[in-house]
N, C-alpha and C positions, 0 to 999 in steps of 0.2 A: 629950229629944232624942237621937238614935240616928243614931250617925255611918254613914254608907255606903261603905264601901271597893269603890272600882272595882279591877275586875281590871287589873293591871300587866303588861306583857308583858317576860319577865325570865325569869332563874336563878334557882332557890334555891339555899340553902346546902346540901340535899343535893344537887341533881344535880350542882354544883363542885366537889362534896366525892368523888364516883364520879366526873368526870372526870378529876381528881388522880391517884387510884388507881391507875385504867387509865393513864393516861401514863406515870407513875412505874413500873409495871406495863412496860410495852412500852420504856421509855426503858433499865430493868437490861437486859433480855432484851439490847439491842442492845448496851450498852455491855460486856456479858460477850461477845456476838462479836467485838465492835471487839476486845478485849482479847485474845483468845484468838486472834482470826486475828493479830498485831500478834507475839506471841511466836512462833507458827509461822513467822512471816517471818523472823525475826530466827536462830531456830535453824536452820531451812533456810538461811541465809543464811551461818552457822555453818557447816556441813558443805560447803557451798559450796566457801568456802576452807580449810578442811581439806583438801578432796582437792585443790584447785590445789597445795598446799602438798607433799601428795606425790607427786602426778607430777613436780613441780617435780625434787622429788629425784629419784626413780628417771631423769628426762631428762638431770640429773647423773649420777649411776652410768654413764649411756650413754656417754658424753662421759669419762670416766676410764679409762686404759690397764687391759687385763683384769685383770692382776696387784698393781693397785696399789688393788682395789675395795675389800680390808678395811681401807683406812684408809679407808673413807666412815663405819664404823659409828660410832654414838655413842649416848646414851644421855640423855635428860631434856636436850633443848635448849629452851628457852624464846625462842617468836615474839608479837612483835604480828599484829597483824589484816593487813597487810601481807606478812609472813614474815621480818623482819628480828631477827633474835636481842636479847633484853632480859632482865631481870633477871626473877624467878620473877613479883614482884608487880606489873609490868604488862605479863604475858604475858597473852595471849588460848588461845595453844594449847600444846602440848610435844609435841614431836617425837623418836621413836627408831628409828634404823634399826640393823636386823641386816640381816647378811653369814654368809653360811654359805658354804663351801666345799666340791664334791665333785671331788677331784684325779682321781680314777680316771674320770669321766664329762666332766672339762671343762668344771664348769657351780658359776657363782656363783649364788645367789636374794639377791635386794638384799629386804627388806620393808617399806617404812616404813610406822611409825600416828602417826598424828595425835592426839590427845587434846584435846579441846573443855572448857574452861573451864567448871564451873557455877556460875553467879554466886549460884545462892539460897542456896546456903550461905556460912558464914562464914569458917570456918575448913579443909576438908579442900577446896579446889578442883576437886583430881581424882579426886575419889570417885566422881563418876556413870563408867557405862560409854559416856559418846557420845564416840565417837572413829572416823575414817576409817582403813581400810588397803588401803594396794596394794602388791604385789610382781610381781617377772618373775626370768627366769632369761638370767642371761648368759653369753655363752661364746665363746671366741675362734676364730678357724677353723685349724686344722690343717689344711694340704695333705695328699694322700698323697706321697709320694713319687714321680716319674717311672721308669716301668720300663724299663731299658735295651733 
């Protein structure tokens, strides 16, 4: 006696085994986009407030009588995400402004840079170079004189 196998309508185990592939195939591809547009937002997002952070300042510097501008400088202040000063290790940024002086021309340059935290490393924080800078030049208005 000779069994008869009707045709089944169905999957094999290879054509499941090639839809896997392909999925798994197209599921990296997207989940390496997701991944990588995900940090782009986040370091954009970075530099963001970085630069709020120093115009903030520089719109201080504004706001400061001319003479009194080199008490703004300072040197490795550490902000949160906010810009509110914290301790080294739950800084997001560090902040330094220079103040230069040219008494002959009447004009201060405030500079502040921001420096952006890199999280992938462990131990040296601020060893990448991503960091915001903006300066201007300030200067008080001298009259001339009125001529008799």
């Amino acid at each position: 006696m000779t069994k008869k196998y009707r045709a089944v309508a169905g999957f094999t185990l290879v054509e499941t085994s090639i839809a896997v592939v392909i999925l798994a195939l197209v599921m990296g591809g997207s989940y390496q986009t997701v991944y990588m547009t995900a940090n782009l937002t986040k370091k954009s997002r970075l530099h963001f407030v970085a630069m709020h952070i120093a115009n903030n300042r520089i719109e201080r510097a504004r706001n400061y009588a001319f003479y009194n501008l080199t008490l703004m400088a300072d040197s490795n202040v550490y902000l949160n995400i906010q810009g509110a000063p914290v301790a080294e290790s739950a800084a997001d940024f560090r902040r330094t402004t220079i103040v230069t002086t040219n008494p002959a021309a009447n004009l201060t340059k405030v500079l502040v840079r921001v420096d952006i935290k890199n999280y992938r490393v462990a131990t040296n924080w601020w060893s990448n170079n991503e960091h915001e800078s903006v300066s201007t030049y300030l200067t008080t208005y001298v009259p001339k004189p009125l001529s008799p």
